[in-house]
C-alpha positions as a LaTeX table, in Angstrom:
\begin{tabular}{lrrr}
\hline
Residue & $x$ (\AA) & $y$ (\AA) & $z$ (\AA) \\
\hline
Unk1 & 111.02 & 36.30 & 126.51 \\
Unk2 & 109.90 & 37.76 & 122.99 \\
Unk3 & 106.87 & 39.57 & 122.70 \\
Unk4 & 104.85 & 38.36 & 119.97 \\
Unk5 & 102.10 & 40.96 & 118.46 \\
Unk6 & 98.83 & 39.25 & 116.87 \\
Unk7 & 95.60 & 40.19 & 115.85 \\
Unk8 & 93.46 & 40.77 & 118.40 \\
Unk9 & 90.91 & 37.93 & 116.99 \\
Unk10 & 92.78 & 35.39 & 116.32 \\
Unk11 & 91.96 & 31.82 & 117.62 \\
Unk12 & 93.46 & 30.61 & 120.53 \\
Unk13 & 94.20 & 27.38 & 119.06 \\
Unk14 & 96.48 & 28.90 & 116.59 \\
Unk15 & 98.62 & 29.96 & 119.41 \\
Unk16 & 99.14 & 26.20 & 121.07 \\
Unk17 & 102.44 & 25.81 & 119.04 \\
Unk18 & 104.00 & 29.26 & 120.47 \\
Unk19 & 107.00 & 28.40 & 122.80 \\
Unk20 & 106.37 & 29.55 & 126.79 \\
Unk21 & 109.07 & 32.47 & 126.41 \\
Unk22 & 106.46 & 34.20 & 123.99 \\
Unk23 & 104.44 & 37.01 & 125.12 \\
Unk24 & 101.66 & 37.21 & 123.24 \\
Unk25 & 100.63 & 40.69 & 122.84 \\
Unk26 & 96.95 & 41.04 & 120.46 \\
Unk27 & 96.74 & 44.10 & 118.86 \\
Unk28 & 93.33 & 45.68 & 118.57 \\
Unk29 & 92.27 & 46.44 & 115.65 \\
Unk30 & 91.67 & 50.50 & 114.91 \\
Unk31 & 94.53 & 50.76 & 117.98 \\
Unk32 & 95.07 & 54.50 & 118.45 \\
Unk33 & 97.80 & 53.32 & 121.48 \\
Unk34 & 101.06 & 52.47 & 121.57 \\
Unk35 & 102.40 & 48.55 & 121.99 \\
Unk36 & 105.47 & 47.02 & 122.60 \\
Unk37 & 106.41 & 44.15 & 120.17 \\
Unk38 & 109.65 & 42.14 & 119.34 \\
Unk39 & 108.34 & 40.12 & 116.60 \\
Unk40 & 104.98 & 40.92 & 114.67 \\
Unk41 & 103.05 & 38.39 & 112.85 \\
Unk42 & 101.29 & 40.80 & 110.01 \\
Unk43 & 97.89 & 40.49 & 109.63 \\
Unk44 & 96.77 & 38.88 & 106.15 \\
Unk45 & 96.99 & 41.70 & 103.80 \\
Unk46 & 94.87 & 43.99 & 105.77 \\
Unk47 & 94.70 & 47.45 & 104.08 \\
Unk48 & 95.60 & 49.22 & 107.70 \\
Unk49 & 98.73 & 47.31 & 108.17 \\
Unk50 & 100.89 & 50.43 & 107.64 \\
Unk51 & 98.70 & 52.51 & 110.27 \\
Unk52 & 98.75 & 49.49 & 112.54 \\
Unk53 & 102.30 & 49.39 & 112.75 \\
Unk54 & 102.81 & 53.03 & 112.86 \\
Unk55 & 101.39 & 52.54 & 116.51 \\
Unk56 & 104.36 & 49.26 & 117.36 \\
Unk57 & 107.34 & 50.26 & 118.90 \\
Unk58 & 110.44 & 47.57 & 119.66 \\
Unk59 & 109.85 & 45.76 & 116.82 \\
Unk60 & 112.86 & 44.11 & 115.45 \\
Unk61 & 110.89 & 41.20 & 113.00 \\
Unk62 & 107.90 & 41.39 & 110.94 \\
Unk63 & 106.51 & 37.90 & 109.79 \\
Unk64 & 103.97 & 37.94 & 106.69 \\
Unk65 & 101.90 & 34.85 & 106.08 \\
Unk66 & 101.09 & 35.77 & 102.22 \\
Unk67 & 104.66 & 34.77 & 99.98 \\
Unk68 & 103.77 & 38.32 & 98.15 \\
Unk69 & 105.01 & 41.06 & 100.15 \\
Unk70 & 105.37 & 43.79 & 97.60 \\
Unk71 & 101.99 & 45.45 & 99.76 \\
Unk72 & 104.62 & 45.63 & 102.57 \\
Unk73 & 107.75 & 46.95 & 101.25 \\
Unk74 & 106.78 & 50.46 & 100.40 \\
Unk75 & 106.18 & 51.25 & 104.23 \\
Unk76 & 108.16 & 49.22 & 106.47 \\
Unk77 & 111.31 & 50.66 & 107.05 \\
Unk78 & 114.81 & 48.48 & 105.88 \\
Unk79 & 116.07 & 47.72 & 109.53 \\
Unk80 & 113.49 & 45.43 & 110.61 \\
Unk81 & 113.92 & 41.67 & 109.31 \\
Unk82 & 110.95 & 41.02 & 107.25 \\
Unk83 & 109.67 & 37.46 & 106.29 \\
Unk84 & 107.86 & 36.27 & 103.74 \\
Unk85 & 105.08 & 33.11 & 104.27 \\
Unk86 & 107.23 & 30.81 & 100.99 \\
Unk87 & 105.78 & 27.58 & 102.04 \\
Unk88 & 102.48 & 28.31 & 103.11 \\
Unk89 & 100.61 & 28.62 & 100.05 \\
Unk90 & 102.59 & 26.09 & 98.24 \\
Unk91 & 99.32 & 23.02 & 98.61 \\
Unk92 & 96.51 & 25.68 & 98.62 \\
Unk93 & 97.48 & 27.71 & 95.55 \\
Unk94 & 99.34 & 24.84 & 93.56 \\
Unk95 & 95.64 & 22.47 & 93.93 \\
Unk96 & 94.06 & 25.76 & 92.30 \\
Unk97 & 96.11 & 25.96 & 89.62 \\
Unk98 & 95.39 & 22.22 & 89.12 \\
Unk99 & 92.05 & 23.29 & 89.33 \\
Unk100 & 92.09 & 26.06 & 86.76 \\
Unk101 & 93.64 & 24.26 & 84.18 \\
Unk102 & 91.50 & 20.72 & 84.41 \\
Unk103 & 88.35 & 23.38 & 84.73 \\
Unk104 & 89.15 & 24.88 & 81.43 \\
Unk105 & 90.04 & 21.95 & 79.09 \\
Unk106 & 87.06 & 20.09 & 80.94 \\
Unk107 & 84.94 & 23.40 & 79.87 \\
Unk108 & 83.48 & 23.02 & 83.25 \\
Unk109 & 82.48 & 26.55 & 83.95 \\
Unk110 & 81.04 & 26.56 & 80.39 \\
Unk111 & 78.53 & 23.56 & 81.43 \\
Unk112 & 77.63 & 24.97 & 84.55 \\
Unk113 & 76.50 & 28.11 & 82.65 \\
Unk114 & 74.64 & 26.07 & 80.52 \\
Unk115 & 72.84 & 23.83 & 84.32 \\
Unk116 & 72.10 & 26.79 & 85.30 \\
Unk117 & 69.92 & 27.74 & 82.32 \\
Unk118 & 68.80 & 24.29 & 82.92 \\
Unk119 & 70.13 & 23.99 & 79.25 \\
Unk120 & 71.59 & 19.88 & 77.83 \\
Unk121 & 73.67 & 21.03 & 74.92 \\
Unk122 & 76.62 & 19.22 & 74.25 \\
Unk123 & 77.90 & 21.62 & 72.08 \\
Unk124 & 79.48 & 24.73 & 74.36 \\
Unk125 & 82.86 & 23.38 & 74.13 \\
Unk126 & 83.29 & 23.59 & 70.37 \\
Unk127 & 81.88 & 26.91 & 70.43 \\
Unk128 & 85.21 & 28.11 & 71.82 \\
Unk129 & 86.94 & 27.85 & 68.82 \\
Unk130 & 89.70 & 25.64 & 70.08 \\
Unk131 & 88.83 & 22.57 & 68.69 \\
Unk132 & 88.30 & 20.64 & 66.28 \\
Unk133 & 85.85 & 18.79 & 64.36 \\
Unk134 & 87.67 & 18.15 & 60.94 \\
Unk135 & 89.76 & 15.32 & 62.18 \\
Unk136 & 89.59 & 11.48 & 61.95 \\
Unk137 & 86.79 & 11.96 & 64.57 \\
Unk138 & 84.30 & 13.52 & 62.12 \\
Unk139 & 81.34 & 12.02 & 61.60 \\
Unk140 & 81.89 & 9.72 & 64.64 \\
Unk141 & 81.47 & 11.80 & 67.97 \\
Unk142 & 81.78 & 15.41 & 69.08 \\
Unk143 & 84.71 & 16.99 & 70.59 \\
Unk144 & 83.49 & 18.33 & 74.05 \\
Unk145 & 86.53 & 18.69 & 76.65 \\
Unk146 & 90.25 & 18.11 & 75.88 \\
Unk147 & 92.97 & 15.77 & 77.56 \\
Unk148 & 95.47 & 17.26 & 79.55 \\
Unk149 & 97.43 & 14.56 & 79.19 \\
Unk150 & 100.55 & 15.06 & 76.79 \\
Unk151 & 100.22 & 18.69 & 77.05 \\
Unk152 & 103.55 & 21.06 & 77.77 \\
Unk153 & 103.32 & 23.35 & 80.71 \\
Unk154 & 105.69 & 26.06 & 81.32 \\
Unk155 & 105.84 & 27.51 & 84.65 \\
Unk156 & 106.87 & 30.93 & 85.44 \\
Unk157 & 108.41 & 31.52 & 88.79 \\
Unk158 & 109.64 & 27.95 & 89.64 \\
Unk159 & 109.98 & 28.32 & 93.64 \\
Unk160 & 108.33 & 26.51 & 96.52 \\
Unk161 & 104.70 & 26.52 & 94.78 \\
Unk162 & 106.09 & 26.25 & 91.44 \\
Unk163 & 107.84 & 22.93 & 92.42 \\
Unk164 & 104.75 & 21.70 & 93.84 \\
Unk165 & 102.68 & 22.63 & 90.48 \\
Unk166 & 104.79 & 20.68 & 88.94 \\
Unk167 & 104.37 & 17.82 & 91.41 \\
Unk168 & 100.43 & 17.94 & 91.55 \\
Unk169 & 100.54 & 17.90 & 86.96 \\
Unk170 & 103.38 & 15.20 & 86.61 \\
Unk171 & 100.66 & 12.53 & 86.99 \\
Unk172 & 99.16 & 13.35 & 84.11 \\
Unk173 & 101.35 & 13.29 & 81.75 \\
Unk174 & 102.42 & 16.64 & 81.07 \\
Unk175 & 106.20 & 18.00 & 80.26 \\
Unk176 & 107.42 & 20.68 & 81.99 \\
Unk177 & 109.85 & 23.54 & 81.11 \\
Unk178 & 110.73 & 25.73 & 84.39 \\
Unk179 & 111.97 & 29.44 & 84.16 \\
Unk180 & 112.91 & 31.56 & 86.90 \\
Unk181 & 115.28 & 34.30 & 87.67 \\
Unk182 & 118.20 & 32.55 & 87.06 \\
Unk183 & 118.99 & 29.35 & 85.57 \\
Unk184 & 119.73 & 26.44 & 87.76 \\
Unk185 & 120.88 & 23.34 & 87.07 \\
Unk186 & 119.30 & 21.00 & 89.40 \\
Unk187 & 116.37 & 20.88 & 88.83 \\
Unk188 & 116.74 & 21.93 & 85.48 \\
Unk189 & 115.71 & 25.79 & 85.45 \\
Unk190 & 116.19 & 28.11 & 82.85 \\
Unk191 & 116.50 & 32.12 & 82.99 \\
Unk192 & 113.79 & 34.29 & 82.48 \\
Unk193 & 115.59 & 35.45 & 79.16 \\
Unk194 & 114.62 & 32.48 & 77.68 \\
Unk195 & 110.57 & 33.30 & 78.42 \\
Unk196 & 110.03 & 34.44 & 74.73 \\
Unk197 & 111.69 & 31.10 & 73.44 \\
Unk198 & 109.26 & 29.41 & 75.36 \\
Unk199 & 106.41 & 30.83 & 75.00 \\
Unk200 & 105.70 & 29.36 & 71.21 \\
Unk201 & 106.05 & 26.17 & 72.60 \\
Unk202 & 103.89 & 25.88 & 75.56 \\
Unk203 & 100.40 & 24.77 & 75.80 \\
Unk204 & 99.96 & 26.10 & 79.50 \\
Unk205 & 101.88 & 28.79 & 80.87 \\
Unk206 & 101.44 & 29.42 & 84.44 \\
Unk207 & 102.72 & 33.01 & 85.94 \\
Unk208 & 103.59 & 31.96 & 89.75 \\
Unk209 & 106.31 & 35.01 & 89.76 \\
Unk210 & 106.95 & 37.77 & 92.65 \\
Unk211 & 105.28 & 41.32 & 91.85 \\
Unk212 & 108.65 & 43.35 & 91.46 \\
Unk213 & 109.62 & 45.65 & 89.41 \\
Unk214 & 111.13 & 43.04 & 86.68 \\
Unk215 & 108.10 & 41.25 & 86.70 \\
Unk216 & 105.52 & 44.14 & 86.60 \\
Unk217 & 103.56 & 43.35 & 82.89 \\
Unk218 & 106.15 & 40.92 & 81.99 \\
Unk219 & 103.23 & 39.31 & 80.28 \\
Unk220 & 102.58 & 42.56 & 77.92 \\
Unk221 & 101.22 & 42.52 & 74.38 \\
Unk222 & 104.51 & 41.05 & 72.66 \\
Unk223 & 105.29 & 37.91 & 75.27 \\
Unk224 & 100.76 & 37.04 & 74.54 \\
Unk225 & 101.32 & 37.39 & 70.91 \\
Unk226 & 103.79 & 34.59 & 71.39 \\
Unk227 & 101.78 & 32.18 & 72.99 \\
Unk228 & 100.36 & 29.24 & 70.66 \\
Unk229 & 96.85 & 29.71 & 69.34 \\
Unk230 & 94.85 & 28.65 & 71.88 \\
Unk231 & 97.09 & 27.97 & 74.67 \\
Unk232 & 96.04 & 29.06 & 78.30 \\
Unk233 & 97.85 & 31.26 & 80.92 \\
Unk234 & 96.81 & 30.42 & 84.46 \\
Unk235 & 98.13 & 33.77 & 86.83 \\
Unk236 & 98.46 & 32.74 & 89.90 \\
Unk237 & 100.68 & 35.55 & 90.70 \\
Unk238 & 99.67 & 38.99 & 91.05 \\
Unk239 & 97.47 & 40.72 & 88.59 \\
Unk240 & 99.88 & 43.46 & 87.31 \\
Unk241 & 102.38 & 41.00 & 86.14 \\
Unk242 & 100.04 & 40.41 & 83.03 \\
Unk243 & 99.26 & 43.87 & 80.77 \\
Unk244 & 95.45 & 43.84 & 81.59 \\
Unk245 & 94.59 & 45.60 & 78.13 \\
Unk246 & 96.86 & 43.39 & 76.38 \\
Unk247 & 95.11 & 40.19 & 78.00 \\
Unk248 & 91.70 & 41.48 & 77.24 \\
Unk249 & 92.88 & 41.98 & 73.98 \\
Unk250 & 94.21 & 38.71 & 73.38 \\
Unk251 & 90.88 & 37.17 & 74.39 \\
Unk252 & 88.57 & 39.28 & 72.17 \\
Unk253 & 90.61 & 38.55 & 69.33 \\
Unk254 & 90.33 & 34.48 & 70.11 \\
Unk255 & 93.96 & 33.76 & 70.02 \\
Unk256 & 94.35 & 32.35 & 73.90 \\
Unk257 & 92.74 & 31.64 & 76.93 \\
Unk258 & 93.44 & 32.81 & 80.41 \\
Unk259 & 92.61 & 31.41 & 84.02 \\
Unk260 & 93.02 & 33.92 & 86.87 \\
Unk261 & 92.77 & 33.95 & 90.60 \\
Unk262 & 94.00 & 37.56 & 90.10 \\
Unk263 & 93.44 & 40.89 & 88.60 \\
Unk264 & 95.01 & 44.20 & 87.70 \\
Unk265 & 93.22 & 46.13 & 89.09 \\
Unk266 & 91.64 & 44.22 & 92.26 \\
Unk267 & 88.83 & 43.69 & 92.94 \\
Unk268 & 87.66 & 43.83 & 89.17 \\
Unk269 & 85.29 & 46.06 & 88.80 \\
Unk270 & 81.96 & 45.81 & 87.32 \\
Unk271 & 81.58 & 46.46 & 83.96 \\
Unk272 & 85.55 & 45.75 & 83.20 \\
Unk273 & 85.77 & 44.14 & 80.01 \\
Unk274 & 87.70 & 41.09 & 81.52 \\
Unk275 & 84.20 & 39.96 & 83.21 \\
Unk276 & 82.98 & 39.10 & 79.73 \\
Unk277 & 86.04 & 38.62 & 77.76 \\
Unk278 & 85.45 & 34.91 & 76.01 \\
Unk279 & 87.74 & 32.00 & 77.28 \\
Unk280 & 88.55 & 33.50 & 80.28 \\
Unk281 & 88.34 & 31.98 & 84.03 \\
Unk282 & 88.33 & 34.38 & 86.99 \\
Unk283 & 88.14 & 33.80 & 90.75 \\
Unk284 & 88.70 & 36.59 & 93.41 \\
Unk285 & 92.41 & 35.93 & 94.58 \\
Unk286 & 90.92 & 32.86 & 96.48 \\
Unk287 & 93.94 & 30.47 & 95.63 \\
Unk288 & 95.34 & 30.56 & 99.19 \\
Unk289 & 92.45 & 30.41 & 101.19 \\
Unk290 & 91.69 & 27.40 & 102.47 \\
Unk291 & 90.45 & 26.12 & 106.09 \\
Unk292 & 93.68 & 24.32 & 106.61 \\
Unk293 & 96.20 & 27.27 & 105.53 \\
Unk294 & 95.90 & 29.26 & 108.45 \\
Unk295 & 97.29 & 26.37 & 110.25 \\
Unk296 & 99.96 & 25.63 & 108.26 \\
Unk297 & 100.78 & 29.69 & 108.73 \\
Unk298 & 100.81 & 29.51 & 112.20 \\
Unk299 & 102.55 & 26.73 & 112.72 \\
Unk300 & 105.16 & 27.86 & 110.64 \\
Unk301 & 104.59 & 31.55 & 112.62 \\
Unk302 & 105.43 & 29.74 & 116.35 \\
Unk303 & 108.75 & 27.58 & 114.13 \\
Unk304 & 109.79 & 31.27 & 113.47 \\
Unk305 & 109.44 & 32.48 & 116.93 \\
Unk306 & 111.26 & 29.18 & 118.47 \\
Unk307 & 114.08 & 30.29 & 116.08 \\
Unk308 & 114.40 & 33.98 & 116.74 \\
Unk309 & 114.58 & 33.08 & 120.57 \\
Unk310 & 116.82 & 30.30 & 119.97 \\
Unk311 & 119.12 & 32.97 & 117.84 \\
Unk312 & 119.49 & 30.74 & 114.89 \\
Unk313 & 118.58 & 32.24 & 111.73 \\
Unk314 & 115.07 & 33.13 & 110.59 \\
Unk315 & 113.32 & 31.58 & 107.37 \\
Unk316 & 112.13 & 33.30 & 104.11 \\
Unk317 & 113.90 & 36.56 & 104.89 \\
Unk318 & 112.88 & 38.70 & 101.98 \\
Unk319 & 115.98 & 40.47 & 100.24 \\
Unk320 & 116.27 & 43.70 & 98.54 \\
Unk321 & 115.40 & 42.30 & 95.23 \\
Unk322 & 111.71 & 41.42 & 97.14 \\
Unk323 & 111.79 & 38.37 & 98.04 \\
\hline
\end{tabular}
């Protein structure tokens, strides 16, 4: 038997995949008692995690369902086995960064401004700045979106959702370059020292990195300034990997665009420059959430369980470096 420590509201239905030989224990929330737990599945990035756990006792594994799990680190001690949720996100978040980047060159969240002043003006995407009308085009139609197709897209942080980025923008015609920690050779992956030599050539850059240390503003004043005129960063990451002033710099000067599911800091306050910074696409760290991720997170929660009881080794253990 393990005993298996959930949140105290969580669907029974997520819990049809758990193996007989788990106990599952639910954890209220606001517990002030003790509980005895083998193998906790961590709440999704609840702000009393730390407290919560401070109240477990027996617990040997700790299984996050967010691939992020620098919010965990700092507090759980370096003897228990922690996973991370690689995997999980990789359709959810990978479709919004799809999303993000078709939104901008379609200018779509510049015509819905425009519906909702009830407003037919065909000329918000050339207001930008980021195209142009001098070309052979002149004098024969407006430029009012842009093609993705043919553009090159650089991803940052080529793991499980960077390869299925890539997947989901192959179909239109894009290149991709892929950086990561280290170079690799199949696919072809190249280090992360090599992020300033590809910058200049990019049209798209998409930050999908851990929050670490190394990558903590690894998009800072110097790496923006070497972006092409006009090119877009999608974060997708964490919001401290990209220099907040820096960014909102960038974008009041008209030099590049940004798309970002998150924020440093988070939630954005009002009033914080980034709201109105021009050429700049912001949704509350909703990338993962979806009705069918929970699923997948579960299921992949009661695959984790089956292991641990069959001994075999656990998935997505995070490692000193943080993932």
């Amino acid at each position: 038997m393990v005993r298996v420590g959930v949140d105290e509201n969580l669907s029974p239905e997520l819990l049809l995949d758990f193996p007989p030989e788990a106990e599952i224990v639910r954890i209220p929330r606001d517990t002030s008692s003790e509980h005895e737990v083998d193998f906790w599945i961590l709440p999704f990035a609840r702000k009393d995690a730390a407290t919560t756990f401070s109240h477990l006792r027996g617990v040997k594994v700790v299984q996050s369902m967010m691939a992020g799990v620098d919010w965990i680190i700092p507090w759980l001690p370096k003897e228990i086995t922690l996973c991370d949720g690689r995997g999980i996100h990789d359709i959810s978040t990978s479709e919004w960064v799809l999303s993000a980047i078709l939104a901008t060159y379609k200018r779509l969240h510049l015509y819905r401004d425009l519906q909702n002043r009830q407003q037919w003006d065909g000329q918000a995407a050339v207001r930008d700045g980021f195209t142009s009308e001098s070309g052979a085009q002149f004098g024969q139609y407006r430029i009012l979106s842009e093609d993705l197709f043919g553009k090159s897209v650089l991803i940052v942080g080529y793991g499980s959702i960077g390869s299925a980025i890539e997947s989901r923008l192959l179909p239109f015609g894009v290149t991709i370059t892929r950086i990561a920690r280290k170079a690799r050779k199949t696919p072809h992956v190249y280090s992360v020292d090599q992020l300033s030599e590809w910058l200049p050539k990019s049209d798209i850059v998409v930050a999908i990195v851990p929050f670490t240390p190394e990558t903590h503003k690894m998009f800072g004043e110097r790496e923006l300034g070497l972006m092409k005129p006009g090119a877009l960063l999608v974060n997708a990451a964490r919001g401290p990997v990209v220099d907040t002033q820096a960014l909102v710099d960038a974008l009041a000067q008209g030099r590049i665009r940004a798309a970002l599911d998150v924020t440093d800091p988070e939630p954005l306050p009002p009033n914080h420059p980034l709201w109105s910074a021009p050429n700049c696409l912001i949704t509350p760290h909703i990338a993962g959430s979806t009705p069918d991720f929970i699923h997948r997170a579960f299921a992949f929660g009661a695959a984790q369980v089956r292991r641990y009881l069959a001994g075999e080794p656990l998935e997505n253990q995070v490692t000193a470096d943080g993932y």
